[in-house]
N, C-alpha and C positions, 0 to 999 in steps of 0.2 A: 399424082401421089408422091412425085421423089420429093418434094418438099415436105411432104407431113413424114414419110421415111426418112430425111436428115433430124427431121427435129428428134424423132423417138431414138435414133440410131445416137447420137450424140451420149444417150445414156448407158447406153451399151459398152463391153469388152470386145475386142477383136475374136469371132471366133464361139462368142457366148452362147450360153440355150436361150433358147426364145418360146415360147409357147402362142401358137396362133389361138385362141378361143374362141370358137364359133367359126372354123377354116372354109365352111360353105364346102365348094368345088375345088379348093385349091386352083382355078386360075392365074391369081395372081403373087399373093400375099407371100405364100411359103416359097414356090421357086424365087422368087426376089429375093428373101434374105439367105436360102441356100446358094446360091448365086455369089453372095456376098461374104459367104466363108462363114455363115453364123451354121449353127447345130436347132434342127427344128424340130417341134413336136406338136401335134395339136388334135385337136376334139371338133367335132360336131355331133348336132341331137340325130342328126337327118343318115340315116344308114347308107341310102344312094348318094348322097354326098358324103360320107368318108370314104366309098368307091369308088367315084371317081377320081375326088382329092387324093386318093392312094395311090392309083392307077395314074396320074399328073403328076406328082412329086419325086414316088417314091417313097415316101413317108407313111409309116403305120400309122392311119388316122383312128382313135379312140371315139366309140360312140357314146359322146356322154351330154348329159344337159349340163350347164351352168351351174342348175339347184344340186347339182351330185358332184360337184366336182373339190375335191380335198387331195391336198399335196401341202406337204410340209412346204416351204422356204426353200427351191431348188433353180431358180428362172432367174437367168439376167434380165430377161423382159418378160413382157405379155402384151399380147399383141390383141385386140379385141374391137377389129374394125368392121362398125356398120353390120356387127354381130348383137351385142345384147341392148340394142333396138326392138329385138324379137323377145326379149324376158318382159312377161306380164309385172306392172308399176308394183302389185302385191310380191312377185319375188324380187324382185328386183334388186333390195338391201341387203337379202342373205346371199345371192349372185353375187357381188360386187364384193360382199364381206371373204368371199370365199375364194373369189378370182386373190383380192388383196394379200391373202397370205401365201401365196405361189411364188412371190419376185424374194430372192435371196437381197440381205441388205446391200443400200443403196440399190437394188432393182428399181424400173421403171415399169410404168401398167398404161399403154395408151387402151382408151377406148372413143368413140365415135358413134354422133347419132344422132337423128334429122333435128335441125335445130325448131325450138318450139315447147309444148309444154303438152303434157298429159297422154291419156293412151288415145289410138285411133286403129280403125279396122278399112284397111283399104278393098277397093274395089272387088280384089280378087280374094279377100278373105284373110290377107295376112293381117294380124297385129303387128303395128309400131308404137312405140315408144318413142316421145320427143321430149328434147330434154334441152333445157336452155343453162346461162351460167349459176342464176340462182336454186335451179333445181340440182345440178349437180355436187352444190355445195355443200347442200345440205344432206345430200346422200354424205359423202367424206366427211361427214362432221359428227359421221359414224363409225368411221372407221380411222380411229388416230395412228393407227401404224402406217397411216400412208398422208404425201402432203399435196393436194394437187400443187404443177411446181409450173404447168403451164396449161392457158387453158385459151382458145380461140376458135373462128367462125371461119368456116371456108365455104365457096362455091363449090358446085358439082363439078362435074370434069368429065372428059370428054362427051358421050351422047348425051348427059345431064348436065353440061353447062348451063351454063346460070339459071337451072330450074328449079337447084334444089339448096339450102344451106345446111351447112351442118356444125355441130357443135365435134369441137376433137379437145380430148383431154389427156393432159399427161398427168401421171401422178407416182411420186419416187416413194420408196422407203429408205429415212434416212441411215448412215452410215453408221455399221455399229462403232462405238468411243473404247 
C-alpha cells in the first residue's frame, strides 16, 4: 500500500484533514496517516466496525452510509479505499457526488475497487462493485468539480497477491483562481 499512499499523499498539506470513507475496522488506513502527522476523521455503515475502528485509532468513528453523507468543502483528502465497492451500481453516482464535495479546493479524493465491470454478489453474500477505467469516467463526467488526475491498476498485496486487480483513482478539485 505505501506506494498507492505516496501517490495520494503527494496531494496532501503536511498535517492536513483527511477523511477515511468507509474506515471498515481501522486496521490499517487511519493509524497510517495518524502516524504521519495528518488529522483523521472517518464513517463507516457497519456500527461493530466504527467500534472497533474507534477502539484501534482513537478516532470518533461516524456511523454513516455514503448515501447520507453531506459536508460542505472541509478535507484536504478523502480517502475511500476498497470502501465504496460495497455501494449498489444504483447509488453509486449520488455517493461519489456527495463523497466529491467534501475535499476543500485543490483537495484530492482517492477511491479503489476490484478492477472489472458491473455488480456481483460473492460467495458469502457481499455485493461488489467492479469498476474498470471506462466506467469510472463516466461516473466523473458527472461530477465536473472534480478531474480524475490519476488513474491506474494494481495487484493484490500481500495474502492477495496476484489474485486480485484493482482499479485506484485519484481525483483533485482544482485550485480556486
Amino acid at each position: 500500500m505505501s506506494g498507492i499512499y505516496t501517490r495520494f499523499l503527494k496531494h496532501m498539506v503536511p498535517g492536513g484533514l483527511i477523511l477515511d470513507a468507509g474506515s471498515g475496522s481501522g486496521r490499517i488506513r487511519s493509524p497510517t496517516y495518524i502516524r504521519l502527522g495528518y488529522v483523521v476523521e472517518a464513517f463507516d455503515a457497519s456500527p461493530e466496525l466504527c467500534r472497533l475502528s474507534s477502539a484501534r485509532t482513537g478516532v470518533r468513528i461516524s456511523c454513516l452510509r455514503f448515501q447520507d453523507f453531506d459536508c460542505p468543502p472541509r478535507y484536504d483528502g478523502i480517502w475511500a479505499c476498497a470502501s465504496l465497492l460495497h455501494v449498489p451500481l444504483s447509488d453509486l453516482n449520488d455517493a461519489l457526488s456527495r463523497l466529491a464535495q467534501g475535499p476543500k479546493s485543490a483537495g484530492a479524493f482517492y477511491m479503489s475497487f476490484k478492477y472489472g465491470s458491473g455488480e456481483r454478489v460473492a460467495l458469502d453474500g457481499c455485493l461488489f462493485v467492479d469498476m474498470d477505467e471506462r466506467g469510472i469516467q463516466c461516473f466523473f463526467a458527472a461530477i465536473p468539480e472534480m478531474t480524475i488526475t490519476d488513474l491506474w491498476r494494481s495487484g493484490g498485496e500481500g495474502a492477495n497477491s496476484g489474485k486480485d486487480n484493482w482499479l485506484n483513482v485519484i481525483a483533485v478539485k482544482p485550485p480556486r483562481k
